[in-house]
C-alpha positions as semicolon CSV with decimal commas, in nm:
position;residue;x (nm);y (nm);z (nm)
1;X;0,486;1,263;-1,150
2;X;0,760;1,408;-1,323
3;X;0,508;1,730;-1,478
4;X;0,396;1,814;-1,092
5;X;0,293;2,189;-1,043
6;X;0,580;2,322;-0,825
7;X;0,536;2,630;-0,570
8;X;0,698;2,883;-0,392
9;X;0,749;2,757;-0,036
10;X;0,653;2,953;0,244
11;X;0,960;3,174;0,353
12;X;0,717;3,260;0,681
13;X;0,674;2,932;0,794
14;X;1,054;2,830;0,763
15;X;1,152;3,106;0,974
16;X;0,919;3,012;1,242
17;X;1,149;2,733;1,270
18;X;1,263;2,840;1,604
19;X;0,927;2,897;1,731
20;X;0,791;2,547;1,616
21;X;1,069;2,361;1,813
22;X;1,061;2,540;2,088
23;X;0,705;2,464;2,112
24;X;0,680;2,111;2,069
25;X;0,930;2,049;2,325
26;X;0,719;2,184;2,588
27;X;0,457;1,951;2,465
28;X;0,670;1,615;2,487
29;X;1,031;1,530;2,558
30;X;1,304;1,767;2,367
31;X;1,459;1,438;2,231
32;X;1,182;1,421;2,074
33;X;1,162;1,717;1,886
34;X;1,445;1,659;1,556
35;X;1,552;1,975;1,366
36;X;1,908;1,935;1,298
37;X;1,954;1,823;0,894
38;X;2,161;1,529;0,968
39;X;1,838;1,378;1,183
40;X;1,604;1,437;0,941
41;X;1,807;1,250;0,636
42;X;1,559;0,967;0,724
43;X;1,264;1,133;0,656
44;X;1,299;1,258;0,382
45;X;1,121;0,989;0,158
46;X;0,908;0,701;0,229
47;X;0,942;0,353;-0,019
48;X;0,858;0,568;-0,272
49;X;1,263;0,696;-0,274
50;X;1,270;0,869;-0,622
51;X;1,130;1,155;-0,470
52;X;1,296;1,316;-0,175
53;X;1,222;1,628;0,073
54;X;1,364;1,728;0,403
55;X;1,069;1,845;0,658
56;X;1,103;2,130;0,824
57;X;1,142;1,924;1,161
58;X;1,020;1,586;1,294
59;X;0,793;1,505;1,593
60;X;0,791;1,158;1,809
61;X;0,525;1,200;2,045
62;X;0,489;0,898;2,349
63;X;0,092;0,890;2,386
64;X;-0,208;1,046;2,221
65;X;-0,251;1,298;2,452
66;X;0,054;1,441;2,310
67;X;-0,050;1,417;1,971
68;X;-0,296;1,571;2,029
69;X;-0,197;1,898;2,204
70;X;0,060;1,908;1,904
71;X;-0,200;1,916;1,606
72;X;-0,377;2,113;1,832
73;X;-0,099;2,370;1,840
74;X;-0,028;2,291;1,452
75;X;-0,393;2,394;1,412
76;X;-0,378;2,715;1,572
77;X;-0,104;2,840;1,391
78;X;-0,152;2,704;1,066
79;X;0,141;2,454;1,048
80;X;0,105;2,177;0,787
81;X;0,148;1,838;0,963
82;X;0,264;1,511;0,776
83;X;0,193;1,140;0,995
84;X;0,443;0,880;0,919
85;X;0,427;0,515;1,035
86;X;0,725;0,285;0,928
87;X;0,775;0,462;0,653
88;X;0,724;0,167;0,380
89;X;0,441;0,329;0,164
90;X;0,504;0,299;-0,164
91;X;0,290;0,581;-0,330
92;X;0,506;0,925;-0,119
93;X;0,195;0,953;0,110
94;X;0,426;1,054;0,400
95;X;0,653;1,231;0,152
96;X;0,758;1,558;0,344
97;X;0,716;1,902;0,264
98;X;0,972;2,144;0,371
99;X;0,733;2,383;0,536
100;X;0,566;2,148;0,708
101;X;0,679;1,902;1,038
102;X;0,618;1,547;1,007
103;X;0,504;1,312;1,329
104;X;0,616;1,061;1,327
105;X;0,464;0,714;1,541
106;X;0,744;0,501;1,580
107;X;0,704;0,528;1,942
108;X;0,367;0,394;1,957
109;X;0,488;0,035;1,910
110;X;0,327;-0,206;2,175
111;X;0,026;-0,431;2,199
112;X;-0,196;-0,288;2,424
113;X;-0,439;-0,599;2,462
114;X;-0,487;-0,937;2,344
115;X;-0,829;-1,080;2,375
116;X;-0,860;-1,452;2,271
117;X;-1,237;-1,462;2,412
118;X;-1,281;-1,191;2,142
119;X;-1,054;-1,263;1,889
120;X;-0,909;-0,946;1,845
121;X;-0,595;-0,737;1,962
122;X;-0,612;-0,359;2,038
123;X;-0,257;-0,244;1,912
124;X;-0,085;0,096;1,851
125;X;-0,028;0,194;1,514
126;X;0,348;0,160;1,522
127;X;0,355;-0,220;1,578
128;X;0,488;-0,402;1,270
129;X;0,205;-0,649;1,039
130;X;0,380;-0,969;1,137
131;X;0,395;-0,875;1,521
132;X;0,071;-0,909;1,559
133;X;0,112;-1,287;1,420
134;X;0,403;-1,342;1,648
135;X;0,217;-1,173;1,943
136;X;-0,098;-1,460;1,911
137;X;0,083;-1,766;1,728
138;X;0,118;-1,928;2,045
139;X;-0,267;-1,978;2,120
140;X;-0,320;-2,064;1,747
141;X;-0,444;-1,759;1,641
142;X;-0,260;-1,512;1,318
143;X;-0,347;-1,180;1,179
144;X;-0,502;-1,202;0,794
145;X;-0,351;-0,927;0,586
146;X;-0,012;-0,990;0,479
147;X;0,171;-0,718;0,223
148;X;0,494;-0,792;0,142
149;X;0,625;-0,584;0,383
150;X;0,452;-0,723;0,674
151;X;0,811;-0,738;0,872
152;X;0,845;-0,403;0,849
153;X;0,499;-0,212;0,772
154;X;0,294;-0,055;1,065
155;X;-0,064;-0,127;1,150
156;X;-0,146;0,260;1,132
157;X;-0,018;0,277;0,776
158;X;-0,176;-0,037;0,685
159;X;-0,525;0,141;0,788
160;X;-0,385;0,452;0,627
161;X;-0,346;0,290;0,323
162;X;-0,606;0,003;0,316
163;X;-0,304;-0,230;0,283
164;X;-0,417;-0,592;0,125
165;X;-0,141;-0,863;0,011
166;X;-0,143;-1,244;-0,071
167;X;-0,442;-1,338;0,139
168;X;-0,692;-1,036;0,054
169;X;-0,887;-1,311;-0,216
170;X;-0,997;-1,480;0,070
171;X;-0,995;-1,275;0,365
172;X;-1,010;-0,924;0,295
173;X;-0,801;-0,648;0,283
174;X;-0,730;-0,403;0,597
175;X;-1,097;-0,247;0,593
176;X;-1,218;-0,604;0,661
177;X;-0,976;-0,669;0,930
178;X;-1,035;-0,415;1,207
179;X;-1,319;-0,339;1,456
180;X;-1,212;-0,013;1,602
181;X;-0,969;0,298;1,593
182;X;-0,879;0,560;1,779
183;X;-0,791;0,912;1,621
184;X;-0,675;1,233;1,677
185;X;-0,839;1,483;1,460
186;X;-0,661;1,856;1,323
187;X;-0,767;2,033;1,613
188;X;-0,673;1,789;1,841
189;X;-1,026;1,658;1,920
190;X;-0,970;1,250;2,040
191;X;-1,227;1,019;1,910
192;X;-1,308;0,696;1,856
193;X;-1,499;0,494;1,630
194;X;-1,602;0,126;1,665
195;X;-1,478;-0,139;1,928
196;X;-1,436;-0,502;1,961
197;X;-1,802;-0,569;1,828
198;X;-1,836;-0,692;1,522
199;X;-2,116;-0,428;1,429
200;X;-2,141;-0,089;1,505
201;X;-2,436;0,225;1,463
202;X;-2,476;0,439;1,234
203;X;-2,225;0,564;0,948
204;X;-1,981;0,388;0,851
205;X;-1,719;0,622;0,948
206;X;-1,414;0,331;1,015
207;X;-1,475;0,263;0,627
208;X;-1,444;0,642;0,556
209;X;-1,081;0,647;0,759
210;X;-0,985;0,356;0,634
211;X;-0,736;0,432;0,312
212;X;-0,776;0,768;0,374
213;X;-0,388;0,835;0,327
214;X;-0,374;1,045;0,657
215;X;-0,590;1,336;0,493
216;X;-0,850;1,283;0,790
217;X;-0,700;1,262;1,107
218;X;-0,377;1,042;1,283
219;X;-0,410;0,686;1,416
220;X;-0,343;0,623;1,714
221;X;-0,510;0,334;1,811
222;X;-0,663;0,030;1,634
223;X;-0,837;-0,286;1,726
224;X;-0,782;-0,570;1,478
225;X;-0,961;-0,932;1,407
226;X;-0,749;-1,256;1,475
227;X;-0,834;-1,541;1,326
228;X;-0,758;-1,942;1,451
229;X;-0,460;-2,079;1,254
230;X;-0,619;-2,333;0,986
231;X;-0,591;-2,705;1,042
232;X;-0,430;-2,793;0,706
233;X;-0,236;-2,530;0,470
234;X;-0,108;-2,638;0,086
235;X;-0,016;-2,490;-0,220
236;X;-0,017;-2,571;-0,571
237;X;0,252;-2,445;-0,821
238;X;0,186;-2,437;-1,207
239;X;0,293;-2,356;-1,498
240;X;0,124;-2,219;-1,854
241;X;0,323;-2,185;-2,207
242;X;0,055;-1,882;-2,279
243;X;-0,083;-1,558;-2,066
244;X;-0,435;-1,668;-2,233
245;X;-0,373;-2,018;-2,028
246;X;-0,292;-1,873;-1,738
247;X;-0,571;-1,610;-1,696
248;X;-0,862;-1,868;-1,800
249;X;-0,744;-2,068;-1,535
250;X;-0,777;-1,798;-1,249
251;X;-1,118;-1,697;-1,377
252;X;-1,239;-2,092;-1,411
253;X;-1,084;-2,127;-0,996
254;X;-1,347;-1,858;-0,910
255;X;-1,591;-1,927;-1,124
256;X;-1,613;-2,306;-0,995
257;X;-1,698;-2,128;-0,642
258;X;-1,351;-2,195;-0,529
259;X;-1,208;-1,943;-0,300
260;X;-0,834;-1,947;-0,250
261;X;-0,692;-1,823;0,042
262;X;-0,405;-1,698;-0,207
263;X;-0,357;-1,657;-0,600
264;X;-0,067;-1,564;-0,740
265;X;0,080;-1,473;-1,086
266;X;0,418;-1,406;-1,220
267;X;0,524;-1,371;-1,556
268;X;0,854;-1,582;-1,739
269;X;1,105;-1,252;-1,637
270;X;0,997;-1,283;-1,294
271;X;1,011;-1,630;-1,297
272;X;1,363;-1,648;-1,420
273;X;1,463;-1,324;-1,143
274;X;1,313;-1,543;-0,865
275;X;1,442;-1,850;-0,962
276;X;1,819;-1,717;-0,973
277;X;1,739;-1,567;-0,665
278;X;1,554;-1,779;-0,412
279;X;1,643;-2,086;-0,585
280;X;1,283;-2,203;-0,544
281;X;1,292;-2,467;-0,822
282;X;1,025;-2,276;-1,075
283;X;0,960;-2,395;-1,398
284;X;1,168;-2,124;-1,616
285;X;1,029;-2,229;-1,908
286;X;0,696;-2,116;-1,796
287;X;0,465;-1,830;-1,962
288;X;0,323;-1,789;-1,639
289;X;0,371;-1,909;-1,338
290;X;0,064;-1,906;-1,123
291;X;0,055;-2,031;-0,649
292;X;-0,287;-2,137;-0,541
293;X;-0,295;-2,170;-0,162
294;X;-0,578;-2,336;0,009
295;X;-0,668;-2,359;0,389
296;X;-0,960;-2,522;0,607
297;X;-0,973;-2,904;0,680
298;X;-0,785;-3,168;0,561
299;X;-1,042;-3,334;0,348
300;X;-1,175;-2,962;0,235
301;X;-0,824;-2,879;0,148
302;X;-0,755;-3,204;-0,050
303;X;-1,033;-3,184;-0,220
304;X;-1,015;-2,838;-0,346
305;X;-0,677;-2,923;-0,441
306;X;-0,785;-3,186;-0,636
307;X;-1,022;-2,968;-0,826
308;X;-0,812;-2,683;-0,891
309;X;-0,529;-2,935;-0,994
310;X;-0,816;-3,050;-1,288
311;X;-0,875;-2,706;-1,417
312;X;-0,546;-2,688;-1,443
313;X;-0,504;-2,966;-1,641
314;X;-0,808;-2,850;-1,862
315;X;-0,643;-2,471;-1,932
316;X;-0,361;-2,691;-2,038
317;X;-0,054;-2,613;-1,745
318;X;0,250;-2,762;-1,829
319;X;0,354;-2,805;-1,528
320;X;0,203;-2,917;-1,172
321;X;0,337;-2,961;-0,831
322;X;0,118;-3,002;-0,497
323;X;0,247;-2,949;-0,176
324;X;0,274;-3,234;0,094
325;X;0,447;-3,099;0,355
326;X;0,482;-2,741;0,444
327;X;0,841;-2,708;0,385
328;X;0,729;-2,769;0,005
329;X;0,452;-2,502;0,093
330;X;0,744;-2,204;0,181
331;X;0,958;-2,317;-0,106
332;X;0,654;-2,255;-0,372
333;X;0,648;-1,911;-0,183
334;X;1,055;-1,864;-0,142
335;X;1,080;-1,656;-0,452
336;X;0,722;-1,479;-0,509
337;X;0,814;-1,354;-0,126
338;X;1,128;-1,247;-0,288
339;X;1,040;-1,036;-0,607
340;X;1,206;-0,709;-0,487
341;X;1,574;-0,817;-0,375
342;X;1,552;-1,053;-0,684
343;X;1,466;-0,716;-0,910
344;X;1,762;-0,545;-0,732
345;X;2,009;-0,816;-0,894
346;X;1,862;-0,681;-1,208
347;X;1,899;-0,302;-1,212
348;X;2,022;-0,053;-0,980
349;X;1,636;0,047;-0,873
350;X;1,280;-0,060;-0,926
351;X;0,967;0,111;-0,944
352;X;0,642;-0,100;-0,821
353;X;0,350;-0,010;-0,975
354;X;0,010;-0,052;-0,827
355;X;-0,309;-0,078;-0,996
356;X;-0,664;-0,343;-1,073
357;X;-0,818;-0,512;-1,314
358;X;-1,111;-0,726;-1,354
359;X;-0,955;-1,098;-1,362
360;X;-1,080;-1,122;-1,676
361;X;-0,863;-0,902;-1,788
362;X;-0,544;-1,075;-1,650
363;X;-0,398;-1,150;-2,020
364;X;-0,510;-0,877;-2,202
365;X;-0,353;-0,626;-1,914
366;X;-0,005;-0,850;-1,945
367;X;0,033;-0,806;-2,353
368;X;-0,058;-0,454;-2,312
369;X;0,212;-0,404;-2,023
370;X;0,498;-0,612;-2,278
371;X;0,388;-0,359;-2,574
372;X;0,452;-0,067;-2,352
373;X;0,794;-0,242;-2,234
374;X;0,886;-0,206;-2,538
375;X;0,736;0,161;-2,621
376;X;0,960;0,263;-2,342
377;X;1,286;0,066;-2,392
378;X;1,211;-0,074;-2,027
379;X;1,200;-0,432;-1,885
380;X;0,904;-0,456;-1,674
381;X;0,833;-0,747;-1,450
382;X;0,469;-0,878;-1,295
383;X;0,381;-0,972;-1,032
384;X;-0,025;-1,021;-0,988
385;X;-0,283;-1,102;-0,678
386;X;-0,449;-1,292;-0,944
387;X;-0,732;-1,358;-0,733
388;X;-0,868;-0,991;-0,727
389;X;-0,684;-0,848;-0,959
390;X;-0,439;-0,622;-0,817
391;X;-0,088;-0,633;-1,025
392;X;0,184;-0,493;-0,967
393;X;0,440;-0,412;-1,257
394;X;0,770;-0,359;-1,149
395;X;1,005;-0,136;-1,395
396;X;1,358;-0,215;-1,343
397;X;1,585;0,079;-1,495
398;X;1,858;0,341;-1,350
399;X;1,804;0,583;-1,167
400;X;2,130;0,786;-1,219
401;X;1,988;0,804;-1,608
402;X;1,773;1,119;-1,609
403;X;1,637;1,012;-1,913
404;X;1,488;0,626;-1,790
405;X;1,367;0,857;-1,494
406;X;1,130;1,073;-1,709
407;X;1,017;0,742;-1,918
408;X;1,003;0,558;-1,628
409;X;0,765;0,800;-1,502
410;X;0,594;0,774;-1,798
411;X;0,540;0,431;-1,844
412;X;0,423;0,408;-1,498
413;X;0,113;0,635;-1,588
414;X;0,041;0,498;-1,889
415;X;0,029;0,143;-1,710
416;X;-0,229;0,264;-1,474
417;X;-0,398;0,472;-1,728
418;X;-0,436;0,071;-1,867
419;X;-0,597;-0,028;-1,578
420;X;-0,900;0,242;-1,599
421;X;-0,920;0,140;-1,969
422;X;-0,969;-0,224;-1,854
423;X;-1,241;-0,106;-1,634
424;X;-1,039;-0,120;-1,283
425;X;-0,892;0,164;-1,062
426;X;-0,582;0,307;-1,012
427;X;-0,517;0,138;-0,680
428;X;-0,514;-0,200;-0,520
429;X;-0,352;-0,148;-0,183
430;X;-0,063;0,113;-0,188
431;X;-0,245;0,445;-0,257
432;X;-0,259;0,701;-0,459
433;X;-0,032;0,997;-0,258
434;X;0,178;1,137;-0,486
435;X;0,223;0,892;-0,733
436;X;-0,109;0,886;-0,896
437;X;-0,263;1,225;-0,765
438;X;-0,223;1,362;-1,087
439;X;-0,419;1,087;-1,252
440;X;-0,740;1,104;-1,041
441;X;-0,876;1,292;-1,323
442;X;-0,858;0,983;-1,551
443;X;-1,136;0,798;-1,270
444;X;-1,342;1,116;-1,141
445;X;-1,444;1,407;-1,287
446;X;-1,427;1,768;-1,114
447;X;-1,763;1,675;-0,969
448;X;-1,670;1,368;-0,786
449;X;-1,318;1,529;-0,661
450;X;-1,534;1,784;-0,527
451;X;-1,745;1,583;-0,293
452;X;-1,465;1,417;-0,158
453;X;-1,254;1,727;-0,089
454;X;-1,564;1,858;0,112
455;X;-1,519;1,567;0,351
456;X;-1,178;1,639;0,403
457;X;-1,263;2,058;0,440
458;X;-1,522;1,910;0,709
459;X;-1,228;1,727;0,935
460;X;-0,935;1,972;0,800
461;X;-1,109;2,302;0,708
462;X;-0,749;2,445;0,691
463;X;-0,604;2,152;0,490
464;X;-0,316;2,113;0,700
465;X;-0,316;1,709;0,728
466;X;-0,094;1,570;0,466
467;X;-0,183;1,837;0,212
468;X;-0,079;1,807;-0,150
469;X;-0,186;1,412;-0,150
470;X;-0,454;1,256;-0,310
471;X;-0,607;1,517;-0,545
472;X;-0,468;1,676;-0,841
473;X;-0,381;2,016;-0,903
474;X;-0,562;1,891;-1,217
475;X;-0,363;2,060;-1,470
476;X;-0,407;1,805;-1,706
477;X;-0,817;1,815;-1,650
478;X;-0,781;2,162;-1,754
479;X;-0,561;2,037;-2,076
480;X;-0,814;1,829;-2,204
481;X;-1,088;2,135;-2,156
482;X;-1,242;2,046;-1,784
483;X;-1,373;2,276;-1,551
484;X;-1,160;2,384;-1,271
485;X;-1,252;2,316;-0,883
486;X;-1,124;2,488;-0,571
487;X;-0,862;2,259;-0,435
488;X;-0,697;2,507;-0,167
489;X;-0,373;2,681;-0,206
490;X;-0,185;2,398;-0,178
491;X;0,077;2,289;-0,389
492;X;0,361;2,081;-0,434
493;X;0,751;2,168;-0,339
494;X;1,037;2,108;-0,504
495;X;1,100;1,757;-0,497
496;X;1,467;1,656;-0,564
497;X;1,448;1,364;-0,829
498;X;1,680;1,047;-0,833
């Protein structure tokens, strides 16, 4: 964050410049190869835009075969190499560095197969979330994980990341979505790992790449489970006057063996945002305002509707509305689905945080968040998968104010430091990358950063794949009077703040 160990670039590398270009466009199509600063202006940050780097160029190979005769080049010559999907990562894990080029997959955006005999569809990574949905709809069939940015996120950076969203309570995130990948490693060895089985031998390698951040290899390929369209969809939308009411309820839904296929939370700020938004009808004087979705059968869905409309009733909601047709369905939805433009209206930027919590923990994480609103002199707004946990705080403030920068910053770490209190992690589906490298510490100790930075040396020995992500320089380890590990030479740039 804001107290990030900054380097000396490498002067060497910058003025191989030439040499790097010249290169790559022998390996694919020269208008593919982007070096002038005007065409690189748009990748210079992903989601994550407070932080912002020019790379030294930008790749857009056609096939695999290309990518991998450029990170075998890369390798050779010791040329750090960022991957980039859409882009829409929300943690800087395809944040540039300026000595390094970043290759991009936009290109690889078409279905390559759609199997219906085997539910699945073998994609390239640059195809958006909701394509896939579109791409199968017809035949009844949709794609399960759905982040908020499923219009414009890529199925590459949704294995990358280990992206979840709205239906991950019931259905899994990303991991538990996909049967096979292929990918390019450093040294430009093509492999691939699983198929269109359900099972594979032994390790289980696809969970290893999965939310690896694009420390292990690039994606190039990747199989994904369809799943038939339920027969009946419907919602319920309630209402609590307390945080306490709220949270009982999502823990009695589970408890009672219920399994949404969707919980949602927001709090009253949200609520009010939303509503003035989307116009979606919300009960603004609401606590808490907490979507159940439910899918199977008609009488299955009913009935579970029925039951989680009683323990409502019994954690005292004060208010209740069911669905009965599924334009009432998308208007319950309407403004959860729009929680960023609606905390746009409400300061010039936003910073969504990322972190999880047992569900027990749903109120006491909310009145910690509202004391440390307050610490800060910043509005914070939540939004919460209820169902497993995974919140997301948004702080609203502006960014042209150095000052509500740094303590945005701040708050941001102390709100995840929260979440390790509580007995949860520091990520639910965005990644750590930048954002939280430097608070890996506050999870694993030297010991367990060690083991995991000896797979990486064992796919990367030359850390060249999105170095300077993931693991902390650990500067504040060594504060608090921990023993240093070898984490490379790599180290952060210069990052130009808001």
């Amino acid at each position: 964050m804001s107290d990030l160990i900054l380097p000396k670039i490498d002067k060497n590398t910058v003025q191989k410049k030439d040499f790097i270009v010249s290169k790559l466009r022998k390996i694919t199509s020269a208008d593919n190869v982007l070096s002038h600063v005007q065409e690189l202006r748009p990748y210079e940050t992903d989601a994550l835009a407070a932080y912002k780097q020019t790379p030294l160029t930008v790749v857009l190979p056609e096939n695999t075969e290309e990518v991998s005769k450029i990170l075998k080049f890369c390798n050779e010559e010791n040329i750090k190499v960022i991957p980039r999907g859409a882009g829409t990562g929300l943690s800087g894990g395809a944040l540039p560095l300026q000595d390094a080029i970043m290759l991009g997959l936009g290109k690889f955006n078409k279905i390559i197969e759609i199997d219906f005999n085997n539910k699945c569809v073998v994609t390239q990574p640059g195809v958006t979330n909701l394509s896939i949905t579109h791409a199968v709809q017809h035949k009844g069939f949709y794609y399960a994980p759905d982040p908020s940015s499923q219009l414009a996120c890529s199925i590459g950076g949704n294995v990358a990341e280990n992206s979840g969203g709205v239906h991950s309570l019931k259905y899994g995130t990303t991991t538990n979505n996909i049967l096979g990948i292929e990918m390019v490693m450093m040294d430009g060895t093509i492999c691939r790992i699983g198929g269109k089985t359900l099972d594979q031998e032994g390790y289980d390698l696809m969970g290893l790449f999965c939310g690896s951040e694009g420390l292990l290899g690039v994606i190039t390929e990747v199989t994904v489970k369809i799943l038939k369209t339920p027969q009946t969809v419907r919602a319920a939308l309630i209402g609590f006057s307390t945080i306490e009411d709220g949270g009982k309820c999502v823990s009695d839904i589970i408890s009672n063996g219920i399994v949404p296929a969707g919980m949602e939370i927001m709090d009253k700020s949200l609520i009010i945002a939303t509503d003035n938004f989307a116009k979606a009808g919300y009960p603004r004087d609401a606590e808490v305002l907490m979507i159940v979705e439910l899918d199977g059968t008609k009488s299955d869905v009913d009935n579970l509707l029925k039951q989680v409309a009683d323990i409502a009733k019994k954690n005292n909601s004060t208010s209740l509305k069911l669905s009965n047709t599924e334009k009432e369905r998308q208007s319950f939805w309407s403004g959860r689905k729009a929680a960023f433009p609606a905390c746009g209206e409400m300061a010039p930027d936003y910073y969504c945080m990322d972190g999880s919590i047992p569900r027990g923990k749903l109120a006491v994480a909310l009145k910690e968040i509202k004391k440390l609103s307050k610490k800060y002199d910043l509005k914070v707004v939540n939004a919460f998968h209820a169902g497993d946990g995974n919140l997301h705080p948004i702080i609203v403030f502006d960014g042209g104010n150095k000052d509500q920068f740094q303590r945005t910053e701040q708050l941001g770490a102390e709100i995840l430091k929260l979440c390790v209190k509580l007995g949860g992690v520091l990520t639910g589906e965005h990644g750590v990358g930048i954002e939280k490298r430097e608070l890996m510490c506050e999870m694993f100790n030297d010991k367990d950063i060690q083991q995991q930075l000896n797979i990486k040396k064992s796919l990367d020995q030359k850390n060249l794949l999105n170095p300077g992500k993931v693991y902390p320089i650990l500067r504040k380890c060594a504060e608090e009077g921990r023993v240093h590990v070898h984490r490379g030479e790599e180290k952060f740039p210069d990052l130009p703040r808001f």
